[in-house]
N, C-alpha and C positions, 0 to 999 in steps of 0.2 A: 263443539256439540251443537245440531240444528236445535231448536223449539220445534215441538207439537206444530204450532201454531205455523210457521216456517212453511213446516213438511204436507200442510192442510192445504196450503194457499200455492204452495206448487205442485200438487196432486191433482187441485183443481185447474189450474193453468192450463197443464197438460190434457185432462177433458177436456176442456175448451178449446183446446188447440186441434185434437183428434176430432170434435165433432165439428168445428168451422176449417176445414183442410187452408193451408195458406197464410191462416191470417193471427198476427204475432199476438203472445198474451205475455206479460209479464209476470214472471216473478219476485219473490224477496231478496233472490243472487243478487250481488253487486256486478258478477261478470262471466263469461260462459262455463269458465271450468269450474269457480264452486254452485253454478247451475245444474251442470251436469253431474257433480257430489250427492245436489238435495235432491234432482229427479233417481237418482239409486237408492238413498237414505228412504225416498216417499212412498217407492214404487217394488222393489225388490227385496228377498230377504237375503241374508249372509246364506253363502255358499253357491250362488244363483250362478249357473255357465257365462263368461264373459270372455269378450274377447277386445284388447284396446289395441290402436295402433297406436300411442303415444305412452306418454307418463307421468303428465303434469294434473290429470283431475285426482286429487286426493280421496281414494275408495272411503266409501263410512263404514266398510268392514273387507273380509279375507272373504273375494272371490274364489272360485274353481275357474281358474285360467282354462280358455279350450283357442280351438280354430273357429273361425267362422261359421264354419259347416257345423261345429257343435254349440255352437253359444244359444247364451237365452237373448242375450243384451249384447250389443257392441259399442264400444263408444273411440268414436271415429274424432282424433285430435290431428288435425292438420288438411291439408288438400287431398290426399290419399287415401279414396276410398271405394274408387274400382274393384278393386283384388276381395276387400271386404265385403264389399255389398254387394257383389259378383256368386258369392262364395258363402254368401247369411245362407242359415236353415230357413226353410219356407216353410213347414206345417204340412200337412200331408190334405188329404181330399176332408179325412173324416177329424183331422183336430188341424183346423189350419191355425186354431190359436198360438200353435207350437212354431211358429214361425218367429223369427230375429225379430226384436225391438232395436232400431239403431238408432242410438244418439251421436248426433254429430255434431260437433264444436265447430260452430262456422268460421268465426275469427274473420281473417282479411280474404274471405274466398271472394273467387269470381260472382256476378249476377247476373242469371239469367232470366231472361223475360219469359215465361209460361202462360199458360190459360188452364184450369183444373176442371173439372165436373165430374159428378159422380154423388155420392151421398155426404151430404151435408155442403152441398156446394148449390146454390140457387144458383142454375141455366149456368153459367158460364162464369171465373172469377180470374180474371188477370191483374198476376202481380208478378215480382222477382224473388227467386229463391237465390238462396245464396250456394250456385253447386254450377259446377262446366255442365254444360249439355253431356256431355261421354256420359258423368257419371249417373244424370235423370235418365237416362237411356237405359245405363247398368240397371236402376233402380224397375225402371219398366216392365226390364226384362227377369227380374226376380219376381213380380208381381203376373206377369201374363197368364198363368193357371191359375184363374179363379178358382176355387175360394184362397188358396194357396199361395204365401208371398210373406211381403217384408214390412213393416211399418217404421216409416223414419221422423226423427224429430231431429229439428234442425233448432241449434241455441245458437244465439246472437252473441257476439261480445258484451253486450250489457246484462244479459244475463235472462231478456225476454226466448219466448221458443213458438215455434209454428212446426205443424204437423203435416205428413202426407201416408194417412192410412193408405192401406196397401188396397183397398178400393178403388182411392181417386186413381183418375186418368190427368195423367198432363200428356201436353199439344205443348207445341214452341209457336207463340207469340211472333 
């Protein structure tokens, strides 16, 4: 069982990380997949649409398993997440909050070199995400109807996370 206090300071993370796009905030996880535990535990309630492509993050309660195309939250465990994030709900014109939250467990993925802008991004911010070019693309392309798209969090192996609301624009670096 997390602490209050746990679930406080990784609720704030994730703020932090959704309004600075890019750039990594720590958590109190010791490592990605009970990071991705505490951002469910912090952020979501039991019975929330989920859809995983794995099975190693330990749920903190009995999701409603769905497809992509229905989920609230996805939590993306490995290299494989074209088909998902191809496939997230985006929110419609008039509640585009109804769009997929994706968390992904980056682990040993590939890095790509980026540049972001957009809101919360001062003029231009080059760093490395941890995802293949395909799948920032996929991501793009869920994102292209403004106001409508996908908001992704990317967890580290240590258990830090960086955000890419479905605002920012990434360019390839």
């Amino acid at each position: 069982m997390t602490s209050v206090r746990d679930r406080h300071r990784c609720f704030r993370a994730l703020l932090n990380a959704l309004s600075y796009p890019g750039r990594w905030f720590a958590t109190p996880a010791e490592n990605g997949n009970d990071a991705a535990a505490l951002l469910l535990a912090s952020v979501w309630e039991p019975g929330v649409a989920l859809h995983r492509t794995g099975s190693d993050v330990e749920l903190p309660w009995q999701p409603t398993l769905a497809p992509p195309s229905d989920a609230d939250v996805i939590v993306i465990e490995g290299q494989r997440a074209a088909d998902a994030l191809a496939n997230a709900q985006r929110g419609t014109d008039l509640y585009p909050e109804r769009g997929a939250t994706v968390l992904w467990i980056a682990g040993a993925h590939e890095q790509t070199a980026v540049a972001l802008e957009g809101p919360g991004v001062k003029g231009r911010y080059e760093t490395t995400l941890p995802a293949r070019r395909e799948d920032l693309d996929t991501r793009a392309d869920a994102c292209a109807d403004y106001p409508r798209g996908i908001d992704v969090v990317f967890i580290a192996a240590d258990g830090s996370l960086a955000a890419l609301p479905r605002t920012t624009r990434v360019s390839f670096a």
